[in-house]
N, C-alpha and C positions, 0 to 999 in steps of 0.2 A: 507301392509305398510312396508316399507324397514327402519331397522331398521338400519343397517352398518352403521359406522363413518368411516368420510375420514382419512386416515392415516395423520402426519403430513408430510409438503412438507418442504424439505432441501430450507433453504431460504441464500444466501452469500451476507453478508454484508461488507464494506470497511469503513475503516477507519483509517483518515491521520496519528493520533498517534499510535493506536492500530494493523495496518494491516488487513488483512482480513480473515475472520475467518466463520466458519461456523455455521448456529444457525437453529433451530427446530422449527417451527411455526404449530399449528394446522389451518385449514381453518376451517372458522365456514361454515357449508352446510346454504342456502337458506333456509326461515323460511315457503316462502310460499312453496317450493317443497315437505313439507313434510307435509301439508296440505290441498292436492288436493279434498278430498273429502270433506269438511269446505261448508256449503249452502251458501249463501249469494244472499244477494238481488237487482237485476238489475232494476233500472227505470230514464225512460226521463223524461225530462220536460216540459211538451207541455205548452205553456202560454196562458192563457184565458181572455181577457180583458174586460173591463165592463158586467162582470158576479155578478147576482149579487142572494139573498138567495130566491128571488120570481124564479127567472132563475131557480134555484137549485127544485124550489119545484113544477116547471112546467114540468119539464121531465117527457117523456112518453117515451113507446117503438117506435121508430123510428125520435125522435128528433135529430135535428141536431146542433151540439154549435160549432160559427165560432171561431177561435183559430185566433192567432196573429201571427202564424206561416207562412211563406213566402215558398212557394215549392220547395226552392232552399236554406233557410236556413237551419243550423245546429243546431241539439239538443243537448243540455251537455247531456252526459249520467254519469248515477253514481251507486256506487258498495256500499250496505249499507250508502249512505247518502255522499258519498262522490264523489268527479267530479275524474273522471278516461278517458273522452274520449270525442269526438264530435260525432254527428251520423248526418244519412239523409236517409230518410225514401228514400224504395225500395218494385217493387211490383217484389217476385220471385212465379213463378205457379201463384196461386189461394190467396201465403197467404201476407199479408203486413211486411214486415221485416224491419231492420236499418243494412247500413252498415258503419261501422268503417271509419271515413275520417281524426280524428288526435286524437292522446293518450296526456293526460295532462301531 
C-alpha cells in the first residue's frame, strides 16, 4: 500500500482588489486508488418474466428458464448493488463473458 501524501501544488490566484498572490493547496489523492484491493461484488440483471414459485420448485439439473432478455439487448451491470455500467453477453474460448458497452 503506498502510503506517500502528494505534496501540496502552488496554486496563483488573481484578484481585482487584492492582485495576485500565491496560495498552497494540498490535493486530496483519489479515495478509490487507495483502495485497490477492497472485494466487492459484481452482478447482472438477467430479467425473468412470468416465473413463478412452482417454476422455482420444479428445477432440476438441466432445466432451462427463458429470460426476457433480447440477444442484442443490454444488461445494467452493478458493483455492490449499485448500477455502474451496461453489458452484453459475449462467447470468448469455451467460456460466456460480458463486455462493457457504456459506464453510468
Amino acid at each position: 500500500m503506498n502510503t506517500a501524501t502528494n505534496p501540496a501544488i502552488p496554486v496563483i490566484e488573481a484578484s481585482p482588489s487584492k492582485g495576485t498572490h500565491l496560495l498552497e493547496r494540498a490535493v486530496d489523492p483519489d479515495p478509490c486508488e487507495a483502495l485497490p484491493w477492497l472485494p466487492c461484488t459484481l452482478a447482472l440483471d438477467l430479467p425473468v418474466v412470468k416465473f413463478t414459485v412452482g417454476d422455482l420448485l420444479s428445477l432440476a439439473n438441466g432445466s432451462i428458464v427463458e429470460t426476457s432478455y433480447h440477444q442484442s439487448s443490454d444488461l445494467p451491470l452493478r458493483v455492490n448493488g449499485q448500477l455502474v455500467g451496461w453489458t452484453e453477453f459475449e462467447v470468448v474460448g469455451e467460456r460466456l463473458a460480458v463486455r462493457l458497452t457504456d459506464l453510468s
